[in-house]
NUMI-194973 format. One record per residue (C-alpha): residue in three letters; z, y, x. Coordinates in steps of 0.5 Angstrom, whole numbers, plus 2048, in hexadecimal, padded with zeros to 3 digits. Example, Ala and Ser with C-alpha at 12.3 -4.5 7.8 and 13.67 -1.06 7.14 Angstrom:
2
ALA8107F7819SER80E7FE81B
***
This chain:
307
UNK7F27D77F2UNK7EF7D47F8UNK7EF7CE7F4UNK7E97D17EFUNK7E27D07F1UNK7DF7D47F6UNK7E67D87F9UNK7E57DA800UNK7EC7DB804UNK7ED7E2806UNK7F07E480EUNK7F77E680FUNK7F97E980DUNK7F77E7806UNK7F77DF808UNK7F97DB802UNK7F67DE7FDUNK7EE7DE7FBUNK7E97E57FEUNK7E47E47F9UNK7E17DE7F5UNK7DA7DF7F7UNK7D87E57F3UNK7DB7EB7F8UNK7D87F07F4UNK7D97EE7EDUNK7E07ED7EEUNK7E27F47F0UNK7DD7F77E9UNK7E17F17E6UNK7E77F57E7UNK7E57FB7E7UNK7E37FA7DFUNK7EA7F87DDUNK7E87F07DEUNK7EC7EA7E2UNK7F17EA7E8UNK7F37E97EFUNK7F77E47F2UNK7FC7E87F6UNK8017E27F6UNK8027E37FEUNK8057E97FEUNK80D7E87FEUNK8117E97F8UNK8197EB7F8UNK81E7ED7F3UNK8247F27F2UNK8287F07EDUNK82F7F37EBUNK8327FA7E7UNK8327FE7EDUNK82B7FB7EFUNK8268027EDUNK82C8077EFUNK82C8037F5UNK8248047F7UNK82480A7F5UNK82980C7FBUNK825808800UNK81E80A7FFUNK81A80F7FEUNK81980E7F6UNK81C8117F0UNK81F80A7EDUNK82580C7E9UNK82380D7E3UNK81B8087E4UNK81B8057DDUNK81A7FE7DBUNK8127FC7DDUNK80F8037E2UNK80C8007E8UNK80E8057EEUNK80D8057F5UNK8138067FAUNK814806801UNK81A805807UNK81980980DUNK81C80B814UNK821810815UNK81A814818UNK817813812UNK81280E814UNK81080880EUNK814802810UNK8137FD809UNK80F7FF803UNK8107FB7FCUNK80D7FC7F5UNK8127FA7F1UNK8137FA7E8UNK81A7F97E5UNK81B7F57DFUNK8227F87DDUNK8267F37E0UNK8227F27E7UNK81C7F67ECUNK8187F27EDUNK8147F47F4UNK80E7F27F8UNK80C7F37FFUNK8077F1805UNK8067E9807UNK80C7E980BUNK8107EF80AUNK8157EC805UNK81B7E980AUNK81A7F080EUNK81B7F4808UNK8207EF805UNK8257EF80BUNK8257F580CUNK8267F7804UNK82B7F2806UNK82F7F680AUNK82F7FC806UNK8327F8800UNK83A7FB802UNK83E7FB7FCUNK8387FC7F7UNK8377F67F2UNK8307F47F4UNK82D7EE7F6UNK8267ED7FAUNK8227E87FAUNK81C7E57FCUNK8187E27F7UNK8117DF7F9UNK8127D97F8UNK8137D97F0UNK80F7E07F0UNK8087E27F2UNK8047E97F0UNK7FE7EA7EDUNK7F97EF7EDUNK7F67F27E7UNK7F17F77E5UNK7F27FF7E7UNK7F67FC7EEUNK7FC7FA7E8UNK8007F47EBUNK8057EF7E7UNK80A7EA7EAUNK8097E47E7UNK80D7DC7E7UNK8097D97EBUNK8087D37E7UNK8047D77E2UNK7FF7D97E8UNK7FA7D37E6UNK7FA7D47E0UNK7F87DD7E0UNK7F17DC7E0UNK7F17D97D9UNK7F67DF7D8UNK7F27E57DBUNK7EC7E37DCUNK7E87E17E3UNK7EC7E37EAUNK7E97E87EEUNK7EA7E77F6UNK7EE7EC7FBUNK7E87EF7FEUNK7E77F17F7UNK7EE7F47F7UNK7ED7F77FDUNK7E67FA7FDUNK7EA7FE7F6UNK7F07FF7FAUNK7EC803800UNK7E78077FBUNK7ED80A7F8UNK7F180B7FEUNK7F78077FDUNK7FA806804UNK7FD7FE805UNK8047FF80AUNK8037FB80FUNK7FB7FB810UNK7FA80380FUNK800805812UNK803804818UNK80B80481BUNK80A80C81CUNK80880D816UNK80B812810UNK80A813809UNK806819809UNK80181580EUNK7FE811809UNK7FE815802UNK806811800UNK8088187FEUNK80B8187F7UNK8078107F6UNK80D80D7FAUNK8108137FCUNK8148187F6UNK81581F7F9UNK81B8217F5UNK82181B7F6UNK82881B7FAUNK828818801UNK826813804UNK82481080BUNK81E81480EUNK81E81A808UNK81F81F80DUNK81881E811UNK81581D80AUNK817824808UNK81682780FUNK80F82580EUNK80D826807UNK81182D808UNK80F82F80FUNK80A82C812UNK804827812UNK804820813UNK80181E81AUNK7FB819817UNK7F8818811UNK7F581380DUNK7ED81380BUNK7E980F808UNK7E380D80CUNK7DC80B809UNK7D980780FUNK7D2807811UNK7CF80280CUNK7CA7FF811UNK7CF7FC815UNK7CF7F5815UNK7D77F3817UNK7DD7F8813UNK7E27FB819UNK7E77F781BUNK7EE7F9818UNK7F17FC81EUNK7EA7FF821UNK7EB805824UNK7E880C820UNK7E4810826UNK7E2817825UNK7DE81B82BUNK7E0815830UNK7E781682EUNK7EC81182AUNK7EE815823UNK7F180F820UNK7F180881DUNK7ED803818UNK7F2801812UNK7F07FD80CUNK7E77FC80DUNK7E37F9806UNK7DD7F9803UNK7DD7FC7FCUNK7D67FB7F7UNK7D58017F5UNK7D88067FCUNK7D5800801UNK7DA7FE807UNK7E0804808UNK7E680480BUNK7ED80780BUNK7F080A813UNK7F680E815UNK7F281581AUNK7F581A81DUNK7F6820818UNK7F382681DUNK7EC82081BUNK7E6826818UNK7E6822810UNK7DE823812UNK7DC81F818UNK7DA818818UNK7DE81481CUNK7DC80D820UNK7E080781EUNK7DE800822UNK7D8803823UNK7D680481CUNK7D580C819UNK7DB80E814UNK7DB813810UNK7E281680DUNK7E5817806UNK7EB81C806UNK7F0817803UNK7F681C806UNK7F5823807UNK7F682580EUNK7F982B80CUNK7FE828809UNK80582C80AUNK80183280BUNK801832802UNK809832801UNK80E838804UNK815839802UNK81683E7FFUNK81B843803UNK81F8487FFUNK81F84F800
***
């Protein structure tokens, strides 16, 4: 899509692909009317083919996928023995491969690692990308695409839109980005992945144990919000910029973007004990918060001991 006219290249981690193409805010209406798509096409795409390949996942990951029927997109994630999120992918199977995307980047990581947990199982994993690219599509739905067919979308689905347009919905609905709005101390229940990305109600794997104890018995130590910047502000915050509350480091700046109808927003990771209330101060700009997780989370779940 940087061949069209008027497409501007985004920063890393979005390089390859267009921000926008002249119209900031029609692009993100025209998304959100159902219209056009987003070319995703610098994210990395893998494969996991073979019989065993769902029962396999499944025993991996914090998903539910032995019994994921042909066509459901889900969200999956792989983590330390101490619960934190190390790999995230979405994925779809097709009844005969699961299809995966991931971070610009992350695939060889993610795939050497599935690589190594392959034992006896009859899988195979494979990065894609060059014959594979993502797109975006309206309500934050997303497709993988032959590459060859990229050119050839907008006389299918109508006039592209950029990453920033994507991104400005991403953060309005509070949907975290791995690797932006996380960090390498961060667990599920941080960042609102709980049920999303993370099934409750399955058998083992690694890092279970700290997502019960959590989710049964405490709650987590930080906590994901949604930030509405002050407006006259000429410059959004930084990704990285420190959260500041009462001259005190609460926190760090994820996701920033402007949204046509909220104005510039942002996603951060603070300290659960922060008052939801208060303004906090982000590279010098006021930022009012949006709960996206309750810092009482854990106090709403208690097993219930027999008598």
């Amino acid at each position: 899509m940087l061949d069209l006219p008027d497409a501007v290249e985004g920063d890393p981690p979005d390089e390859g692909v267009a921000a926008h193409h002249g119209t900031i805010a029609r692009e993100q209406r025209r998304l959100e009317a159902g219209e056009g798509f987003v070319d995703l096409s610098h994210r990395d795409v893998l494969t996991v083919s073979g019989p065993d390949r769902l029962t396999w996942l499944h025993s991996l990951t914090t998903q539910h996928l032995t019994d994921l029927p042909p066509g459901q997109p889900t969200e999956v994630l792989l983590l330390s023995p101490q619960g934190r999120i190390e790999h995230a992918f979405s994925g779809i199977d097709d009844g005969e491969t699961f299809w995966a995307h991931t971070e610009p980047g992350a695939a060889a990581a993610l795939v050497a690692f599935l690589d190594s947990m392959r034992f006896m199982m009859r899988v195979e994993v494979a990065e894609v990308t060059d014959a594979h690219a993502v797109i975006g599509l309206p309500g934050l739905a997303w497709r993988i695409v032959p590459r060859a067919d990229l050119a050839g979308l907008p006389d299918e689905l109508g006039e592209p839109s950029g990453t920033w347009a994507w991104e400005a919905l991403r953060v309005a609905a509070g949907l975290p980005r791995v690797g932006l709005d996380t960090d390498d101390r961060t667990i599920p229940h941080e960042v609102g992945l709980l049920e999303r990305a993370v099934h409750l109600d399955k058998g083992c794997y690694r890092g279970q144990e700290t997502v019960a104890r959590v989710h049964t018995l405490g709650r987590p130590p930080r906590r994901l919000v949604l930030l509405h910047l002050d407006g006259s502000a000429e410059h959004l915050p930084v990704h990285g910029a420190p959260i500041e509350h009462d001259g005190k480091t609460v926190g760090t700046l994820g996701s920033s973007a402007r949204h046509h109808e909220l104005g510039p927003i942002a996603l951060a990771v603070v300290k659960r004990n922060v008052p939801v209330d208060v303004t906090l101060l982000v590279d010098g700009v006021p930022a009012a918060q949006e709960v996206v997780v309750d810092p009482e989370a854990g106090l709403h779940v208690r097993p219930r001991l027999k008598e």
